[in-house]
N, C-alpha and C positions, 0 to 999 in steps of 0.2 A: 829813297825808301817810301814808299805806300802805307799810308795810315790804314790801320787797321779798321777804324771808322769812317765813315764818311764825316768831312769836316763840321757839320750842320746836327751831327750827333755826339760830338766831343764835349760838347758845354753841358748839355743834361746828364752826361753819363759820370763829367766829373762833380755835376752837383752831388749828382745821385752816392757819389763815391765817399765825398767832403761826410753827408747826411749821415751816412751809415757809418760813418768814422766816430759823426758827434754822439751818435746813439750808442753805440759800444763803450764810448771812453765814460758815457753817461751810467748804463748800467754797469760797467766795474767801479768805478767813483760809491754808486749806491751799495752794493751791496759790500762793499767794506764798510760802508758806515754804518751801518742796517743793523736796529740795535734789537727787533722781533726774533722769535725763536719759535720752531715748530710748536705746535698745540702737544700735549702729555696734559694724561690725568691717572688716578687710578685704574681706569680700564681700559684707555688708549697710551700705548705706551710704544708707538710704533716709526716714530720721529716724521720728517718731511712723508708725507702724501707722494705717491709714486706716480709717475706716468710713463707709457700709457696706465691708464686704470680709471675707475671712479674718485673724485676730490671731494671729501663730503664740505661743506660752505662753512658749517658750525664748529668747522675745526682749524679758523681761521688761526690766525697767530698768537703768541700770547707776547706780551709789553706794552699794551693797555693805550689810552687813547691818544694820539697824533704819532704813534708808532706803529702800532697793528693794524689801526682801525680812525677811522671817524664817526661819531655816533651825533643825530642833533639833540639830543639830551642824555642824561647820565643817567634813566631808568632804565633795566630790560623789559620791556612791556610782557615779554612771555615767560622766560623761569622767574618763579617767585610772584609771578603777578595772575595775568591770568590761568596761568599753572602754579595754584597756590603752593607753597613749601613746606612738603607734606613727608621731609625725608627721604621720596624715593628720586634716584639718579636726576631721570628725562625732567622733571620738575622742575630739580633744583640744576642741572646745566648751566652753569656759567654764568649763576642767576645774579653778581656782583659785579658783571661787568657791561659798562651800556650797549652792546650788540644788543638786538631783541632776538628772541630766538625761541622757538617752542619746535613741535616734533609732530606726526600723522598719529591720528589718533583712529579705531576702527571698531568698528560692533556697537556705537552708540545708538541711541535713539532722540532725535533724527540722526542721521549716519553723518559724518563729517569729513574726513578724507577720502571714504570708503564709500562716496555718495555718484550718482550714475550719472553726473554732468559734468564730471573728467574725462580729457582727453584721453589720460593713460591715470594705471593706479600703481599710486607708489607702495614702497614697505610701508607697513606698519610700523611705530616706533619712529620712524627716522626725521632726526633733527634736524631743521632747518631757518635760517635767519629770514626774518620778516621784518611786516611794521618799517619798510625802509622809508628812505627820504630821498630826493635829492641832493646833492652834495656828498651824501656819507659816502665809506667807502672802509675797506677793507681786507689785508692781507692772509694770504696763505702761501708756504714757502711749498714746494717740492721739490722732488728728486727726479729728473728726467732720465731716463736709460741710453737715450742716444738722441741726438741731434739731427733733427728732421723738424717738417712742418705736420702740424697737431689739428686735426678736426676736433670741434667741439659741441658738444650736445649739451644745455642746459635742461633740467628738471625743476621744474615752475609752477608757480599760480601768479596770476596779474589780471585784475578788477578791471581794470580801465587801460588797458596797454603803457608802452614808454621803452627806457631807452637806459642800456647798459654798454657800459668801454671797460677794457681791458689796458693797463699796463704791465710790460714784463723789464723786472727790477728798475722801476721807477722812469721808466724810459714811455711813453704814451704811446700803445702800439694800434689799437681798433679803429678811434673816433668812435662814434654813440652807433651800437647796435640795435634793432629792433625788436621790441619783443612786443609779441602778437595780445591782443587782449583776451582771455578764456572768460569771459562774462558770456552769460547764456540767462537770457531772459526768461528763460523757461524754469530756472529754479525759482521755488514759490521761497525760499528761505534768505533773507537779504543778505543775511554775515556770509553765509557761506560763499558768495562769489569770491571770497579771496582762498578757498578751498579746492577751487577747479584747477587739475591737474595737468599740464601739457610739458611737453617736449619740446626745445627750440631745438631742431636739430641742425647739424653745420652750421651752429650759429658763428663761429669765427674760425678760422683759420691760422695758428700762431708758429711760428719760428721758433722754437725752442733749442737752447743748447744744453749739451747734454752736462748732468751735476745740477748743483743748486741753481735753482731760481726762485724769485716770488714774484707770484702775479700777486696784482692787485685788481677787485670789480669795483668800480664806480656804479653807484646808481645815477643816473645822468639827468633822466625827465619821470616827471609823476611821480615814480615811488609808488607804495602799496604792493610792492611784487615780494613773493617767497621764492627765496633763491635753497634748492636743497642740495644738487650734487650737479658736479661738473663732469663730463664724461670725455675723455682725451682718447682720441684714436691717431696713428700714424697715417701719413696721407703717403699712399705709394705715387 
């Protein structure tokens, strides 16, 4: 009987085989022990984040730090701080938990989300996690609808470029992706180069199976980047 492979292909294909045995037995291992829970508030009340669809970032997990999230200190630089806590929602956002996080702001004067040295312009309003680090990192559970491979588009701002990975449930799937630097020398306004808007688009490609998952984003290199919404499309 005639092998199906040629002998010279037998050894990588059962590494290859061994690999994806240990990554499977890895991600069911983690998400039984996996002690995070979808984000819920009073006005999100809508469990795991669906895909395909938009993942908003700031609706990571809740069970607080070395379970949802890693944060390098235990301030939120943005609700409560630079968005001082003033009562209303976007402000106070999750302002007790060390994620940093603030939201697009628009109609100001100088203009600051809404300013013309973005690539693209986001909503108004919309929350998103900044102030990052290297090392930090944190989780979002979702619901996938069917099992397929997942295009992704990131919605960003990053000063000085650097480098984001993905794992899906705890298993290390990307290595360090690229993201592009949106500084433009041409704004006369310092701060706001971490307010330039862009698009990573197909920025990863991911395996998904259908039902719960969490991904997890690492910030890998540099940091300074605004992570707002993940965008999952199915890859035909």
């Amino acid at each position: 009987m005639k092998h199906l492979f040629p002998s010279s292909m037998l050894l990588p294909f059962f590494v290859f085989c061994l690999a994806a045995n240990l990554i499977a037995q890895t991600q069911v291992k983690f998400l039984a022990a996996y002690k995070g829970t979808p984000f819920h508030d009073g006005r999100y009340f809508d469990g795991a984040q669906k895909i395909p669809g938009k993942v908003i970032c700031a609706y990571y997990d809740l069970g607080g730090e070395g379970v949802a999230y890693h944060d390098s200190d235990a301030k939120n630089n943005g609700s409560g701080a630079l968005n001082p806590a003033n009562g209303t929602y976007l402000n106070e956002f999750r302002m007790h938990e060390a994620v940093d996080i603030s939201y697009t702001k628009f109609k100001l004067d100088p203009p600051i989300d809404d300013n013309p040295y973005s690539k693209v312009v986001p909503p108004a309003g919309l929350l998103y996690v900044g102030w990052t680090e290297p090392g930090e990192w944190f989780n979002i559970t979702v619901q996938v609808a069917e099992t397929a491979d997942y295009s992704v588009d990131l919605l960003y701002t990053s000063n000085r470029g650097g480098a984001i990975s993905f794992d899906i449930n705890g298993a290390p799937t990307t290595g360090p992706l690229t993201i592009a630097s949106t500084y433009d020398a041409a704004d006369p306004v310092a701060w706001r180069q971490w307010h330039h808007w862009n698009i990573a688009r197909d920025l990863a490609r991911l395996h998904l199976n259908a039902g719960k998952n969490v991904l997890t984003i690492h910030t890998v290199t540099q940091g300074q980047m605004n992570y707002a919404t993940l965008d999952f499309r199915k890859v035909d």
